[in-house]
VOPA-865745 format. One line per 4 residues: number of its first residue (from 1); their letters; for each residue x, y, z of C-alpha. Coordinates in steps of 0.05 Angstrom, whole numbers. Each point is the difference from the previous one (the first is absolute). Layout:
% VOPA-865745
NUM) a) X:Y:Z | ...
% end
This chain:
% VOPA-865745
1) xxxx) 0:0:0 | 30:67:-24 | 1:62:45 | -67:34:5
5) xxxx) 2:71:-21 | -40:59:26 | -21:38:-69 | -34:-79:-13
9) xxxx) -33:-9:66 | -71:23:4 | -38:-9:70 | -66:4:-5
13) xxxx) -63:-2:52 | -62:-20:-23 | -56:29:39 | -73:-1:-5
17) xxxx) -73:-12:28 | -8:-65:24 | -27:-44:-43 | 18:49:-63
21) xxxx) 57:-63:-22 | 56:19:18 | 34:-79:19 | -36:-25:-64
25) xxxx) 41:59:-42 | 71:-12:37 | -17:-76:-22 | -9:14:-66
29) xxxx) 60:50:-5 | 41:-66:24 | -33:-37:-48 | 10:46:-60
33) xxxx) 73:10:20 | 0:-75:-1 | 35:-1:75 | -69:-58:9
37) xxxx) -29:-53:-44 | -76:13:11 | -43:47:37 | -19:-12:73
41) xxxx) -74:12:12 | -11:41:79 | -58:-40:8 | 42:-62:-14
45) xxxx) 53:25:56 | 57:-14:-57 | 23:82:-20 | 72:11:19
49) xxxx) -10:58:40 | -56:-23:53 | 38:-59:34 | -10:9:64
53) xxxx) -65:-58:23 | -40:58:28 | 8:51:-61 | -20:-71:-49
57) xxxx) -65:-15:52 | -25:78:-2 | 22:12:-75 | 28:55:16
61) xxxx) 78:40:18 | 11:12:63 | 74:18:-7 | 42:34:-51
65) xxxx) 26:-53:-42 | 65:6:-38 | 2:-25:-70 | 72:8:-42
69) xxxx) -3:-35:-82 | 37:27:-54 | -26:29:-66 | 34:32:-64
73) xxxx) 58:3:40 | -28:39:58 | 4:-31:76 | -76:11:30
77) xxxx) -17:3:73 | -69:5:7 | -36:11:72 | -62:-24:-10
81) xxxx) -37:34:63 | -60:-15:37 | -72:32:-19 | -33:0:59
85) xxxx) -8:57:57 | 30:-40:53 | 62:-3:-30 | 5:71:-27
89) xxxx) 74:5:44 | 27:-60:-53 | -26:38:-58 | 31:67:21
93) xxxx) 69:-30:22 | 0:-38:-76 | -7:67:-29 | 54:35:37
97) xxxx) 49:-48:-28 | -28:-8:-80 | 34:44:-46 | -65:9:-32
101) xxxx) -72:-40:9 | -63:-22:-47 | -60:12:30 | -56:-51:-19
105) xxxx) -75:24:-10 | -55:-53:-13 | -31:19:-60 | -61:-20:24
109) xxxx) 4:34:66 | 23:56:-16 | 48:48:58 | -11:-27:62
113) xxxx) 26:22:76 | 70:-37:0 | 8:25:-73 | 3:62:32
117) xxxx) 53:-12:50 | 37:-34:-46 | 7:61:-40 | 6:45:58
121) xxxx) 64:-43:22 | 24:5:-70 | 6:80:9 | 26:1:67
125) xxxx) 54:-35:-18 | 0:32:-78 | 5:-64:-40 | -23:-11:-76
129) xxxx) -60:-31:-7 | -32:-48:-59 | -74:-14:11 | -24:-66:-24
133) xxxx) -76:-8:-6 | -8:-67:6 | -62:-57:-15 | -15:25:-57
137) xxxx) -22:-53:-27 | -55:-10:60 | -77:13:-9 | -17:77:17
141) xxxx) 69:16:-9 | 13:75:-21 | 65:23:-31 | -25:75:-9
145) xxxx) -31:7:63 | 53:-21:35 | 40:49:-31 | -39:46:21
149) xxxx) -2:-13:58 | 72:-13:14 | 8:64:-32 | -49:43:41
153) xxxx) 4:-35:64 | 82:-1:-3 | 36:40:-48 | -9:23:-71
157) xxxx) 75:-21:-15 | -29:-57:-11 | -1:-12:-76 | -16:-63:-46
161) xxxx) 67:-33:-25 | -43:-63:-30 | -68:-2:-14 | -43:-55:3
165) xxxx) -21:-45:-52 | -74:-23:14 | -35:-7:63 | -25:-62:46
169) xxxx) 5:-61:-37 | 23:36:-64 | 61:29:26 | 57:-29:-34
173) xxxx) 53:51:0 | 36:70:9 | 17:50:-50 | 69:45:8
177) xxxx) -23:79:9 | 70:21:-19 | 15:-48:-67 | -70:-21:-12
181) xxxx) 13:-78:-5 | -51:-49:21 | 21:-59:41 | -60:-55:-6
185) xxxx) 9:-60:44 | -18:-68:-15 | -48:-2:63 | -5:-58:58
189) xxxx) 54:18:42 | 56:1:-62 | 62:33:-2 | -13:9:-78
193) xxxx) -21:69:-41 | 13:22:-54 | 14:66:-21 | -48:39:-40
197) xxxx) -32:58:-31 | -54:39:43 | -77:-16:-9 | -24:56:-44
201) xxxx) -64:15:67 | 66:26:40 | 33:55:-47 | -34:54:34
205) xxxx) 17:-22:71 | 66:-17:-23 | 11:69:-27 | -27:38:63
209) xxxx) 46:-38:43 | 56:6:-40 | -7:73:1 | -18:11:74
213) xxxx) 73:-48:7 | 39:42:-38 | -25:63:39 | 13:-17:58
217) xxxx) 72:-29:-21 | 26:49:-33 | -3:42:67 | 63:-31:25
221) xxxx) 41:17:-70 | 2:75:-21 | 30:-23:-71 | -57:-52:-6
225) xxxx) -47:57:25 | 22:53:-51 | -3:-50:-59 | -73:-22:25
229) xxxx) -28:65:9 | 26:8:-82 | -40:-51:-21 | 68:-44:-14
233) xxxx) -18:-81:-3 | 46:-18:65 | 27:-77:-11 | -16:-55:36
237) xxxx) 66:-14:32 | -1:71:21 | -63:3:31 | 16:-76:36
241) xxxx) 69:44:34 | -38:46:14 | -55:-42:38 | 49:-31:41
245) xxxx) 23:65:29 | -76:24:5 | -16:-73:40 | 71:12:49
249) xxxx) -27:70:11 | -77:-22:18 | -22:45:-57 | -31:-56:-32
253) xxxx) -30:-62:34 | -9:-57:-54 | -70:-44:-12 | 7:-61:-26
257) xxxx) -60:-42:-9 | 1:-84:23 | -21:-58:22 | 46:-40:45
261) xxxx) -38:-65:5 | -17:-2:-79 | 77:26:1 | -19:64:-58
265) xxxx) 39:51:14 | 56:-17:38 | 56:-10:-50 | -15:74:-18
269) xxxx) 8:24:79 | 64:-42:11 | 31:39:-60 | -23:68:29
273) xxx) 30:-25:67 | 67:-19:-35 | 7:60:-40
% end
């Protein structure tokens, strides 16, 4: 085993309402990054991060777990942290620690009240922050209103880096805001998609949130900014540099849209994490 170095470690906490998915998404980040064979079901007691007998007989954390894999070259420790109010001194000490943290949101119930101190730990401690609205592939689930809400209840730097491709049982995949490619999953759990050209129903939405994207990232490039406001066509590598400063700088919190038990989704957030 070589030497570890910093610029490739990324420590991560993932923190969320209970319930909202957050073991079933640090199981299928292991299982993307091929670090396990198959996914562990909570109900089945078998995910890596919920091994302790009374976490696997309540289905849910109790403690901050630590998870380390390895993908595109990048050494990953993720703290998957407990949900639940009574542990709210686990999920705070996780975040301290985490260089940055994604903060789950069940896309079918929406922000709830640990969602909130997740995000209110995040600040006190000023670390980037990806949202992943997750279930998405669950009846009643809402991609837009969730949005919303994160964005009204939490903070309007929050701005679409995917979108969604269907809803409930149709969703089946998650477009690129930035470079506009489609990545369509095979469905049932695979770790195969293919990449893909946008459905024609989301070239309007795609557009918007492109545009409110590059507003808000040019903010943290005066160059970029001048050449905006000019009406120049900024490049996509440009724009992606420039996103990475806006992220480190909590000028721009990325959604990405998933499902972590139908495993759509979650190649696309491990690359944000290990970029």
């Amino acid at each position: 085993m070589g030497t570890r170095k910093p610029e490739d470690t990324r420590t991560i906490a993932v923190a969320a309402h209970g319930g909202a998915g957050k073991t079933s998404l640090v199981e299928a980040m292991l299982y993307d990054a091929g670090a396990i064979g198959r996914l562990g079901k909570i109900e089945e007691g078998n995910t890596v991060s919920d091994f302790d007998l009374e976490e696997q007989k309540r289905q849910i954390s109790i403690n901050t777990s630590v998870i380390t894999f390895d993908y595109k070259g990048k050494n990953l420790f993720v703290l998957d942290t407990p949900g639940y109010a009574d542990f709210v001194g686990e999920l705070r000490s996780g975040m301290r620690v985490a260089d940055s943290v994604v903060i789950l949101v069940s896309g079918v119930d929406g922000v709830e009240v640990q969602t909130e101190k997740a995000y209110d730990f995040a600040s006190d401690f000023s670390i980037p922050v990806i949202f992943f609205i997750n279930k998405l592939d669950r009846d009643n689930a809402d991609y837009d209103k969730t949005l919303k809400e994160i964005q009204q209840v939490l903070t309007d730097k929050a701005l679409p880096l995917f979108l969604p491709i269907g809803q409930e049982s149709n969703f089946k995949g998650v477009v690129n805001v930035l470079s506009g490619k489609a990545y369509v999953y095979k469905g049932g759990g695979s770790k195969e998609f293919e990449e893909s050209t946008p459905p024609a129903d989301l070239e309007d939405k795609l557009a918007a949130a492109k545009e409110a994207l590059i507003e808000r990232i040019v903010e943290v490039d005066d160059d970029l900014m001048m050449r905006y406001l000019d009406g120049e066509e900024l490049k996509e590598e440009e724009l992606t540099a420039a996103l990475k400063k806006a992220v480190f700088q909590r000028v721009v919190m990325p959604v990405l849209p998933g499902s972590a038990i139908a495993n759509v989704g979650v190649f696309q957030l491990l690359d944000v994490i290990s970029d």
